[in-house]
C-alpha positions as CSV (number, residue, x, y, z in Angstrom):
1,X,-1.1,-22.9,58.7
2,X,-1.6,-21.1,55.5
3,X,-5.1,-20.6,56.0
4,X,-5.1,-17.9,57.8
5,X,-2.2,-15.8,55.8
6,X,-5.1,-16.0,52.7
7,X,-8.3,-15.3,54.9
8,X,-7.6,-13.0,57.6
9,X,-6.1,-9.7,58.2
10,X,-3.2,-8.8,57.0
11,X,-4.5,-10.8,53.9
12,X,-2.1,-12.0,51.4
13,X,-4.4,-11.9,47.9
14,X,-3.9,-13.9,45.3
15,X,-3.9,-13.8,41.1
16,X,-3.3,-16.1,39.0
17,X,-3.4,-15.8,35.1
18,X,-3.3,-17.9,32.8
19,X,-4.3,-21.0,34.6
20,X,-6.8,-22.5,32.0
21,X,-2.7,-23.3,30.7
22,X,-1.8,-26.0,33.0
23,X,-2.1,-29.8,31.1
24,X,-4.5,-32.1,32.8
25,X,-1.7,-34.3,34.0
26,X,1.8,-34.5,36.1
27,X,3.7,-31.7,35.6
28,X,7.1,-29.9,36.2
29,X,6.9,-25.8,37.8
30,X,9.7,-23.5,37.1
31,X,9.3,-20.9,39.2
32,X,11.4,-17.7,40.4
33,X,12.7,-17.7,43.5
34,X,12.6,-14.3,45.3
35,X,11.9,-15.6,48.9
36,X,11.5,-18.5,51.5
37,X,7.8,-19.2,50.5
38,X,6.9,-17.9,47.5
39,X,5.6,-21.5,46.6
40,X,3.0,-21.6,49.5
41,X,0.8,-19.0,47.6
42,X,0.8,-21.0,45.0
43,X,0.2,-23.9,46.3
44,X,-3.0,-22.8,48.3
45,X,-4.3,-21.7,45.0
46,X,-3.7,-25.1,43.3
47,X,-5.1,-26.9,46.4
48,X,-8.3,-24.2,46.6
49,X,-8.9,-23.7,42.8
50,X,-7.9,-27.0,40.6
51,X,-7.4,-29.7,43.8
52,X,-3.9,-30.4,42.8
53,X,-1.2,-30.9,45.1
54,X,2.8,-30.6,45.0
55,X,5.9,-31.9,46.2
56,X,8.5,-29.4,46.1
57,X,12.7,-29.3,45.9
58,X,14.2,-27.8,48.9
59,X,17.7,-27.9,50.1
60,X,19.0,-30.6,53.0
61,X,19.6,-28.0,55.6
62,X,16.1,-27.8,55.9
63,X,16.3,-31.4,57.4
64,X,19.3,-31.3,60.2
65,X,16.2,-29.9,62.7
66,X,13.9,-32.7,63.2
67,X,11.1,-30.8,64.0
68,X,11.5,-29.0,60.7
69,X,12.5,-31.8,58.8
70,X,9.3,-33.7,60.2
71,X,7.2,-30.6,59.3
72,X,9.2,-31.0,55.5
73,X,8.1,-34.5,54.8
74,X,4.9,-34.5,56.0
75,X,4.4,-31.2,53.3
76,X,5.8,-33.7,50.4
77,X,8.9,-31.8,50.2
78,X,11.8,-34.0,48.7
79,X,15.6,-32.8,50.0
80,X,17.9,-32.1,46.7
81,X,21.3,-33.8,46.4
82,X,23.6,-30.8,46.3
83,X,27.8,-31.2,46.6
84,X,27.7,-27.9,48.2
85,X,25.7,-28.7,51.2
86,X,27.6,-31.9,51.9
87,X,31.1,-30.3,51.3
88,X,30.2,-27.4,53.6
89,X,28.3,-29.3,56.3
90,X,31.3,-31.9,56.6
91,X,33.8,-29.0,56.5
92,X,32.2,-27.2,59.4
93,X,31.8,-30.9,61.2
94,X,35.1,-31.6,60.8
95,X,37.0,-28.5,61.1
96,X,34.6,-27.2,63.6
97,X,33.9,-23.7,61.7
98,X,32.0,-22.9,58.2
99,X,34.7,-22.7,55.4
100,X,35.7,-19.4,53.9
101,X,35.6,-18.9,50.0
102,X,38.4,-19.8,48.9
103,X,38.4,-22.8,51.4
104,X,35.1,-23.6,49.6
105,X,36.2,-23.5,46.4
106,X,39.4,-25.7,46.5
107,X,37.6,-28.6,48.8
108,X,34.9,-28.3,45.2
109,X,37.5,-28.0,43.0
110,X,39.3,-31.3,44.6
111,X,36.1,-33.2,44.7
112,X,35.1,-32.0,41.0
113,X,38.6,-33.5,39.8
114,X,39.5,-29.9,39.1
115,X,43.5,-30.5,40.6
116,X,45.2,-31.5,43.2
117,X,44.9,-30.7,46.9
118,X,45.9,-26.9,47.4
119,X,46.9,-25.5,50.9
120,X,43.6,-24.0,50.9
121,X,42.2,-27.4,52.0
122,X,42.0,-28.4,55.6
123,X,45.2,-31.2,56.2
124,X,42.1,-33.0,58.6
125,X,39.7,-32.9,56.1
126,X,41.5,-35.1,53.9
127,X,43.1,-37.8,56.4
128,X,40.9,-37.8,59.0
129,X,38.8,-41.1,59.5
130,X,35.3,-40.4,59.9
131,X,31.2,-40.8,58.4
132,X,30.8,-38.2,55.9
133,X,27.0,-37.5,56.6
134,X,26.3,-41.2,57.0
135,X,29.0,-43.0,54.2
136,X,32.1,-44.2,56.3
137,X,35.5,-42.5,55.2
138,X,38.4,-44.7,55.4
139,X,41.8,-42.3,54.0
140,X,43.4,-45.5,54.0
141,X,41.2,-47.2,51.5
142,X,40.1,-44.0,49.0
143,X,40.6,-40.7,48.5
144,X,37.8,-37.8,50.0
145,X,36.9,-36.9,46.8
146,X,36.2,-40.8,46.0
147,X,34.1,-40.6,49.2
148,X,32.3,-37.8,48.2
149,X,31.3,-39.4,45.0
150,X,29.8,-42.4,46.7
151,X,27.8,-40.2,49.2
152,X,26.7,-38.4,46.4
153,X,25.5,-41.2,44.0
154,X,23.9,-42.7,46.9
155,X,21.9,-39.5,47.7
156,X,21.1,-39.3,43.9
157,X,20.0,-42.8,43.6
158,X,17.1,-42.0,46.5
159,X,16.3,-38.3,45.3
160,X,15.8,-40.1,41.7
161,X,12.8,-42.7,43.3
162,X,11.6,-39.9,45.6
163,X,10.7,-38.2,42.4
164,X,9.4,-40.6,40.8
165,X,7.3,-41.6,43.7
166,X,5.8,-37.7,43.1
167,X,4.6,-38.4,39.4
168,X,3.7,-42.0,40.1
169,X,1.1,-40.7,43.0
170,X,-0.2,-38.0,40.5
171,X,1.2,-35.1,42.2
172,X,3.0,-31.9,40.3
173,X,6.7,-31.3,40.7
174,X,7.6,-27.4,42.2
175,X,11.1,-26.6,40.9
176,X,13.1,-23.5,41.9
177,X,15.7,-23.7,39.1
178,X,18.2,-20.7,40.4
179,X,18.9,-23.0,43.4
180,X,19.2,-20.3,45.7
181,X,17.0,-17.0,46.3
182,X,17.0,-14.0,44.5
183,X,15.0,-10.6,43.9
184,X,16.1,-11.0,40.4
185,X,16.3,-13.9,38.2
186,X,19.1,-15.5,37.7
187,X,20.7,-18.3,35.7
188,X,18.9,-21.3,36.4
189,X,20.7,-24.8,37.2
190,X,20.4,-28.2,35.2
191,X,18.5,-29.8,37.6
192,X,14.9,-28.6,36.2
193,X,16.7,-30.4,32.8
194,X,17.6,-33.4,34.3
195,X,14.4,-34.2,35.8
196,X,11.7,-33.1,32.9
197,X,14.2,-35.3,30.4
198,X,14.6,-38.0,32.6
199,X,10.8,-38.2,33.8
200,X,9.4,-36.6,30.5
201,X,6.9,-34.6,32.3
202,X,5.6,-31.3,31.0
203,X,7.6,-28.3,32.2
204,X,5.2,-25.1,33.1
205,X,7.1,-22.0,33.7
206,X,5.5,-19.9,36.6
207,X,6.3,-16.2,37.0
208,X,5.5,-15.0,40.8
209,X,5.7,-11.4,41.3
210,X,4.9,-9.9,44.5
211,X,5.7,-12.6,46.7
212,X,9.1,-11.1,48.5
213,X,6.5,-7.9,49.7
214,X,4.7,-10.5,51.7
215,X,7.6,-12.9,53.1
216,X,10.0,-10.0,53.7
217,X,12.2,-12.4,56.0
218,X,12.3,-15.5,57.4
219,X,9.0,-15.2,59.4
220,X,5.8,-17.7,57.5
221,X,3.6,-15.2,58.5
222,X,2.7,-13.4,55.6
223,X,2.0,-9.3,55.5
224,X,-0.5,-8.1,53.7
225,X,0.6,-7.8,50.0
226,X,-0.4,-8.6,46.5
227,X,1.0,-11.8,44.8
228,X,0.6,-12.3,41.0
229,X,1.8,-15.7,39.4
230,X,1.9,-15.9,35.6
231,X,1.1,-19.0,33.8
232,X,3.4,-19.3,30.9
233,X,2.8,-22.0,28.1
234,X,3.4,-25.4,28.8
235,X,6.7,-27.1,27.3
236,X,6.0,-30.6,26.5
237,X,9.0,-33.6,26.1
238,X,7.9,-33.9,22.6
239,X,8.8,-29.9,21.6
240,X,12.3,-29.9,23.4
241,X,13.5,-32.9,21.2
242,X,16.5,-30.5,20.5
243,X,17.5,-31.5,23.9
244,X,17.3,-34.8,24.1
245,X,19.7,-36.9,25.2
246,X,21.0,-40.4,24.3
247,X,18.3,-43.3,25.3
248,X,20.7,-44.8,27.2
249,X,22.4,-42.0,29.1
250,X,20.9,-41.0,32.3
251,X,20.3,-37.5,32.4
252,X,21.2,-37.2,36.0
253,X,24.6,-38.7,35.5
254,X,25.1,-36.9,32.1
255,X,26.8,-33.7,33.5
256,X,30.3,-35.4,33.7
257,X,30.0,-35.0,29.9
258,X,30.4,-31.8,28.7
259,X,28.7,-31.8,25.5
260,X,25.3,-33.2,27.6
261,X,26.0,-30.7,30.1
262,X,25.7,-28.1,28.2
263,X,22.9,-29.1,25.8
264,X,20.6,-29.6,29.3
265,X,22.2,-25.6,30.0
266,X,20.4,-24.6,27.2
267,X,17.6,-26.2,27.8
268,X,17.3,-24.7,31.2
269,X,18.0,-21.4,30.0
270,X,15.2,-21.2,27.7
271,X,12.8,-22.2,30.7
272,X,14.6,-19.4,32.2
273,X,13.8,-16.9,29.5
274,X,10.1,-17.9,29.6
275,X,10.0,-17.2,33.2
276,X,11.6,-13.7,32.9
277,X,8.8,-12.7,30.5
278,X,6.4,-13.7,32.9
279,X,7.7,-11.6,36.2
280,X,7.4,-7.7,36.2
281,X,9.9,-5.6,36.1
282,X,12.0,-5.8,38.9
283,X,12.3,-9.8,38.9
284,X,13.8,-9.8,35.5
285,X,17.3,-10.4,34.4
286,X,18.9,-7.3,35.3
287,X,20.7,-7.2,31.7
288,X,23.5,-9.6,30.9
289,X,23.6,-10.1,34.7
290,X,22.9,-13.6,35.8
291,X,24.3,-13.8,39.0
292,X,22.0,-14.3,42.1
293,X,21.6,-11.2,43.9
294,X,20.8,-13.2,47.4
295,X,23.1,-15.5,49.3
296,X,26.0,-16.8,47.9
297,X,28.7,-19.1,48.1
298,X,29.0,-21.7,51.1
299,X,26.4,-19.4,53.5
300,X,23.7,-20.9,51.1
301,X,24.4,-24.0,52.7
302,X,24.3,-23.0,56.3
């Protein structure tokens, strides 16, 4: 399929710099985000130039059509555990319509311990028996946000040995660290922490420009366009000891701690600062602005 976008007319063509860069073993990508397939580019120049091969994060939606989620796992992807997706997709089960924003935000604020119920929050949400995407919710027995949690550590528990599944078979790890896209960068999530401390794989920031000029919309067949990705220098485990956490905390259960949350923040924000000086111009931060320019709130979901 990606064959012809590289080879034939309108031809998408290809630069990479600073490729003699990437470590001779597993590692982590950080790469902007500007469209829906600004990694396949990349990834036919890995498989055509240095025979490497990726799995990549994507987000769960990507899975509720089978033909597209069979397309998904056979291309290595591995589905990310995200709170959003499965408050909004068991909202708009339930309730039988997408929530609206403030909707969204009390049903995460519930679920994140942030208070009580508000009237914001659907009365059938909370007492209505039901499977929550697959975990059985008795109102009876537990609360929806205790639900929640144990559909969540659940997913977690199986996204943790799908990744390591990805080292342990020698491939590299693509990571979109904003979560979401955007022409812009924006401020990147702790999930690119969790996984390089918890894994301690090399992380290799990757600045694509171009990219959004050949995927204009949701359509994988590319226009013709120039794409440039940037090889930044690697970042080892060893260098980002400043960000280390605890032996025996688990980095993808440290969030609930504030102190760890925020010393894996930082650490994503420096990847993230690397990878702004790798983009031109018009992928930068666009000055203390950090929010994604692209969709936002529970439509990222949908």
């Amino acid at each position: 399929m990606l064959t012809p976008n590289y080879h034939l007319p309108p031809r998408v063509r290809i630069a990479v710099e600073g490729a003699d860069r990437l470590p001779n073993e597993p590692v982590i990508y950080a790469m902007n985000h500007t469209d829906r397939y600004n990694y396949w580019p990349w990834q036919y120049w890995l498989w055509r130039n240095e025979k490497r091969f990726t799995a990549t994060w994507v987000k769960g939606k990507y899975y509720e059509n089978k033909y597209v989620g069979r397309f998904m796992e056979l291309t290595n992807n591995i589905p990310a555990p995200s709170l959003g997706y499965v408050l909004t997709k068991d909202f708009a089960l339930t309730v039988g319509r997408a929530p609206n924003s403030d909707e969204y935000r009390a049903v995460r604020n519930l679920c994140e311990g942030k208070g009580a119920p508000s009237t914001d929050v659907p009365t059938e949400l909370l007492e209505r028996p039901r499977s929550v995407l697959g975990v059985d919710f008795d109102p009876a027995r537990e609360t929806y946000a205790e639900c929640v949690s144990r559909l969540m550590d659940a997913m977690s528990a199986r996204f943790v040995e799908l990744n390591a599944e990805c080292f342990e078979l020698g491939l590299d790890l693509l990571i979109f660290p904003q979560g979401t896209r955007s022409i812009r960068l924006s401020r990147g999530r702790i999930g690119l922490a969790q996984c390089a401390l918890r894994f301690k794989r090399p992380i290799v920031p990757i600045g694509c420009s171009g990219s959004d000029k050949a995927y204009p919309g949701g359509s994988p067949w590319a226009r013709g366009a120039s794409i440039t990705y940037r090889v930044g220098e690697p970042l080892p485990h060893s260098e980002l000891e400043q960000f280390h956490l605890p032996d025996a905390v688990d980095p993808f259960g440290a969030e609930q701690d504030p102190a760890h949350r925020n010393k894996m923040q930082a650490m994503t924000d420096l990847v993230m600062e690397r990878i702004n000086d790798l983009v031109d111009p018009p992928y930068q931060f666009d000055g203390k602005h950090v929010d994604s320019d692209g969709v936002a709130g529970a439509d990222r979901f949908l």
